[in-house]
C-alpha positions in Angstrom: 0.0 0.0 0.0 1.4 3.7 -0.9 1.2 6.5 1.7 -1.9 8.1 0.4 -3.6 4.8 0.5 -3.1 4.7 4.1 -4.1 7.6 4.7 -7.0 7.6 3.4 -7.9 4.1 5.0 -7.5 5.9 8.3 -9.9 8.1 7.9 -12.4 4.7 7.7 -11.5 3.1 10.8 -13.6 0.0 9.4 -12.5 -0.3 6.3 -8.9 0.7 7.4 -8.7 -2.4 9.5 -10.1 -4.5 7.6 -7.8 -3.6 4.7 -4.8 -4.0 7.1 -6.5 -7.7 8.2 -6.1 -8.6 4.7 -2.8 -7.2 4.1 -1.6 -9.1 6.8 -3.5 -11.9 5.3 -2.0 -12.0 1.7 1.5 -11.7 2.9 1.4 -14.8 5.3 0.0 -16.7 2.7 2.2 -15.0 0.4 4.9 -16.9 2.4 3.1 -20.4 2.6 3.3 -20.6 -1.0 6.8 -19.7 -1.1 7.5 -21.7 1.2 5.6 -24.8 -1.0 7.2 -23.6 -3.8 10.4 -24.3 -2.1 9.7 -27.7 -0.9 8.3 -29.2 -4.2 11.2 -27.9 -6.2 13.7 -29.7 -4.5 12.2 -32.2 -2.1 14.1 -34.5 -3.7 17.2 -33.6 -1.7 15.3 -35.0 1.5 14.9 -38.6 -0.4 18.5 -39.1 0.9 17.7 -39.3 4.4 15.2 -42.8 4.0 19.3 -44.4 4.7 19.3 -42.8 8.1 15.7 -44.0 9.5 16.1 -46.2 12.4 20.3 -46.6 12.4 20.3 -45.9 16.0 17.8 -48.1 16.8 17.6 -48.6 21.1 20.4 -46.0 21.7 20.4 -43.4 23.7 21.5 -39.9 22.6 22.5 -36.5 23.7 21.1 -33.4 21.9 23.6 -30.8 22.8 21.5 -27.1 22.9 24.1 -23.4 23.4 22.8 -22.1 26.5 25.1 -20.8 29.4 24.7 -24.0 31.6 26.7 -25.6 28.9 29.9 -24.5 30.9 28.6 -25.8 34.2 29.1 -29.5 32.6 32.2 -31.7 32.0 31.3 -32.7 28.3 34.3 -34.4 27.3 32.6 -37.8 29.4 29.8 -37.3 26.2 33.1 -39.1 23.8 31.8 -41.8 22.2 28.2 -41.3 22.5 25.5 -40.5 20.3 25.5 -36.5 20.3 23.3 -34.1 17.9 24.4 -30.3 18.3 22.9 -27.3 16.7 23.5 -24.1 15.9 26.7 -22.4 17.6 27.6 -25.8 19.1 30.6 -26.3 17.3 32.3 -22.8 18.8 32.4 -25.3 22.0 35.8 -26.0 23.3 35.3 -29.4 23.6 33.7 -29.9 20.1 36.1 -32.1 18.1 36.6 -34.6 21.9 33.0 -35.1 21.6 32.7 -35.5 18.2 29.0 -35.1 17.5 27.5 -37.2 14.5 25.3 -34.9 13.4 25.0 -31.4 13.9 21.8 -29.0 12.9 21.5 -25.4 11.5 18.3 -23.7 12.1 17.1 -22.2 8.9 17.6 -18.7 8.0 15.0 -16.1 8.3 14.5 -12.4 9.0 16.5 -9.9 9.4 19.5 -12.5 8.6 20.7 -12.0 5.0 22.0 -14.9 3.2 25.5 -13.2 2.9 25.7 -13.8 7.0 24.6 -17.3 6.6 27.3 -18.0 3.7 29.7 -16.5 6.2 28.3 -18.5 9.1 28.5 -21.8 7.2 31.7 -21.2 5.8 32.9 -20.6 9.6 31.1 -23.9 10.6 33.1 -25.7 8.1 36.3 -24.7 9.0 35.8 -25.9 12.6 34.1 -29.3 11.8 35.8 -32.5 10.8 36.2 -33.9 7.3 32.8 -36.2 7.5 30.5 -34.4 9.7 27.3 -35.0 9.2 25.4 -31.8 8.7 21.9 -30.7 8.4 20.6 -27.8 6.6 16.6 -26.5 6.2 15.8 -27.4 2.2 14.9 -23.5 2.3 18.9 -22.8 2.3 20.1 -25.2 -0.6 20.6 -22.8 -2.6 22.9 -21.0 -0.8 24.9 -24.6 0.1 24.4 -24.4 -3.8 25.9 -21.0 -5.0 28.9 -20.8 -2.9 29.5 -24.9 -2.5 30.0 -24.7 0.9 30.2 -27.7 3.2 32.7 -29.6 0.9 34.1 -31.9 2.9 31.5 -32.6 5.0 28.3 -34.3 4.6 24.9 -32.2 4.3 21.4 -33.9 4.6 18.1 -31.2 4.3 15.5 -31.2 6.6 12.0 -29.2 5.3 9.7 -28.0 8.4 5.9 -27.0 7.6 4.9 -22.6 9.0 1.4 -24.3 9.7 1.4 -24.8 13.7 -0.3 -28.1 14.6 0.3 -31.3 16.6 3.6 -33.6 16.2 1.6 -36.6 14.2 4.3 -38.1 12.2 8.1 -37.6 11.8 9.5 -38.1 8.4 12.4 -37.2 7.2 12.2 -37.7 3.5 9.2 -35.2 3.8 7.7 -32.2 5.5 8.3 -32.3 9.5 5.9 -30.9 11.9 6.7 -26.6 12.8 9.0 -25.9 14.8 10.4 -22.6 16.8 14.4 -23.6 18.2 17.1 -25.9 16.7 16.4 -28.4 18.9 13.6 -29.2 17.8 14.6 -30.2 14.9 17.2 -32.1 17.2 14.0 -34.1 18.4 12.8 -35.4 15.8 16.1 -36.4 14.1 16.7 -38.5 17.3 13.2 -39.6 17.1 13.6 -40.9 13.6 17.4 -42.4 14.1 15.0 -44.4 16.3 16.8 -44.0 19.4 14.9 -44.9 22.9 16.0 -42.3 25.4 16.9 -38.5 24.3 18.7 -36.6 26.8 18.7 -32.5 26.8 21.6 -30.2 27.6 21.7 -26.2 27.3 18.0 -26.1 26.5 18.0 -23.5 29.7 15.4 -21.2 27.9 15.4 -19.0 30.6 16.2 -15.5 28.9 13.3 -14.2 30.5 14.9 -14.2 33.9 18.4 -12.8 32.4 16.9 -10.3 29.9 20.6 -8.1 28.9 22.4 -10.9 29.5 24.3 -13.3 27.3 22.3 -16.1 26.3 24.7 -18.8 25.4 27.6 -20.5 26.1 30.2 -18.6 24.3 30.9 -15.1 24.2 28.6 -13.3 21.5 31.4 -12.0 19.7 32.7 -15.6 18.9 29.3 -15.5 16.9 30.3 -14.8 13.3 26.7 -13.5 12.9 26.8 -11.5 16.2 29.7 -9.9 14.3 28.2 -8.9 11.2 25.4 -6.9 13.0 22.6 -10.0 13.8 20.8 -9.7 17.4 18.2 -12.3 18.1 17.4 -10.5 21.4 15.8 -7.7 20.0 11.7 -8.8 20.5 9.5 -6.4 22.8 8.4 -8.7 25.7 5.3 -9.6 24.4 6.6 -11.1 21.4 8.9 -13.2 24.4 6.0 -14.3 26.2 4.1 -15.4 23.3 7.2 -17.5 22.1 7.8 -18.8 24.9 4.0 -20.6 24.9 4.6 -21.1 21.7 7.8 -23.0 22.5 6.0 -25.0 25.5 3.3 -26.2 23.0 5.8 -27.5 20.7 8.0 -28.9 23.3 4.9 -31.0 25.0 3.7 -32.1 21.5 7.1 -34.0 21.2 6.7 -35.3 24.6 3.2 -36.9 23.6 4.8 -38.1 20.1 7.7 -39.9 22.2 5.5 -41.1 24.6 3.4 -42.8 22.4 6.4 -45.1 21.0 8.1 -45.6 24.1 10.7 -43.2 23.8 12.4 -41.5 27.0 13.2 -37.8 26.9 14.7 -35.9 30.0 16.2 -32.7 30.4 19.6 -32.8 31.8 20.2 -28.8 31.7 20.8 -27.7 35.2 18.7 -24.7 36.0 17.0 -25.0 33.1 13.0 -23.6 32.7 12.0 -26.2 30.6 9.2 -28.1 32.9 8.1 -30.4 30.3 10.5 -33.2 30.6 11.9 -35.2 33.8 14.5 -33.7 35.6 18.1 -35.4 35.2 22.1 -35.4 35.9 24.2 -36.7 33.3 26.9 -37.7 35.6 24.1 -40.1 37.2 22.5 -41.5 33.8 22.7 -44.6 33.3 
C-alpha cells in the first residue's frame, strides 16, 4: 500500500482495518506458497535421508543445545556417544573430543541475510571434521548451492511445515511438523534415528529471567553473525512471552509423540526452565 492509501484508510476506521486484516493476510500466505514452492522444487534432496531411518535403533543420545549452563558440565565424558548439536555448538571447546554425529542449522530467516549465513557456514566448516554430518533446512540449498560450501562434509536437508499443529508423524524424507528452536529439529532427528531415550543439555530457555544478559555459552562476539550486526534478542516482551508458549506447545507435543512409542526424553540442563520433561544429571544417567 502507498502513503496516500493509508491515509485515506485511516480516515475509515472499518475499512482501514479491515484492509490491514487482509494485508496481513495475503502476505502470510504469500509466504506459505513460497515456502511450498520451495519444498516441491527440491524435495528430492530429502529422499537421501530414507538411509538414516532407524540406524540408532535402542540408543540413547544426547542433543547438545548453546545455553550458558553448557559451561557448568564436564562434556568431554559425552566421547563416544550419540550427540546431535545445533547451531553455535561447534564454537564449544570441547567440540572435536566429543565429536558429534550430526550437527543441525536452524534455517535462515528475517532480518539475517544470506551473505551472513554463507559467512556463518563457511565458519562452521572450517571448525568441523572432514565427514561431519550436517543438516541444513531445504529452504537454504541454494545457498549450500551458490557458494558450494560444506565440501568436505556431509549435508542432509530437513524441510519443516509454517502451519502450527500437533507432532503426528516424523519423516524425514518429507515435511516435519513446525518448529520454533534448533532443537527441535534435534528431536525429531533423534526420534527418527529411532533411538529410545533423548537426553537435553543447554536447553535452559530461561532468557526471560536474564533479559541483557548473554544467552549462550560462548561469548557473543565468537558468533560470526553477532559480528556482522545479527541480534536475536531484540523482540518487545510480548513477542517473548508469546514465544515462549509457543515453545512449551511445541515442546509437550514432542513429549506426547515420544511417549506414544516408548521413547524416553529428559532434560539434563541444570537450571534450566524447561518443565516439560523429567528432571536429570548426566553424571548419574545410566
Amino acid at each position: 500500500m502507498d502513503q496516500n492509501f493509508r491515509k485515506k484508510l485511516k480516515s475509515f476506521p472499518v475499512i482501514g482495518t479491515i484492509g490491514r486484516k487482509l494485508s496481513g493476510w495475503f502476505r502470510t500466505e504469500r509466504g506459505h506458497l513460497n515456502w511450498w514452492w520451495w519444498y516441491f522444487r527440491d524435495r528430492k534432496a530429502l529422499w537421501p535421508n530414507r538411509a538414516l531411518k532407524n540406524t540408532a535403533a535402542g540408543k540413547r543420545c544426547f542433543i547438545l543445545a548453546t545455553g550458558p549452563s553448557i559451561n557448568k558440565m564436564n562434556l568431554k565424558q559425552l566421547k563416544g556417544e550419540l550427540c546431535v548439536s545445533v547451531s553455535n555448538f561447534f564454537l564449544h571447546p570441547d567440540f572435536a573430543i566429543i565429536k558429534p554425529e550430526y550437527h543441525i542449522f536452524p534455517g535462515a530467516h528475517s532480518p539475517i541475510t544470506d551473505e551472513q549465513y554463507k559467512l556463518w557456514f563457511e565458519d562452521a566448516g572450517k571448525k568441523m571434521p572432514a565427514g561431519q554430518k550436517v543438516f541444513v533446512a531445504l529452504t537454504d540449498k541454494p545457498i549450500i548451492d551458490k557458494y558450494k560450501l560444506f565440501q568436505k562434509q556431509q549435508v542432509f536437508y530437513y524441510f519443516t511445515t509454517m502451519r502450527r499443529g500437533p507432532v503426528r508423524k516424523i519423516e524425514l524424507t518429507r515435511q516435519l511438523p513446525a518448529i520454533q528452536t534448533s532443537p527441535h529439529i534435534a528431536m525429531f532427528i533423534a526420534l527418527y534415528l529411532g533411538v529410545k531415550e533423548i537426553n537435553l543439555l543447554g536447553v535452559d530457555h530461561d532468557w526471560i529471567l536474564h533479559i541483557g544478559d548473554t544467552r549462550h555459552f560462548y561469548d557473543e562476539k565468537e558468533s560470526i553473525l553477532t559480528r556482522q550486526g545479527y541480534n536475536e534478542w531484540h523482540s518487545p516482551l510480548e513477542v517473548t512471552l508469546k514465544s515462549y508458549l509457543n515453545l512449551w506447545q511445541v515442546y509437550r507435543s514432542i513429549k506426547q509423540y515420544a511417549d506414544g512409542r516408548g521413547v524416553k526424553i529428559y532434560n539434563a540442563t541444570p537450571g534450566s526452565l524447561l518443565d516439560v520433561f523429567p528432571r536429570r544429571n548426566i553424571s548419574t544417567a545410566p
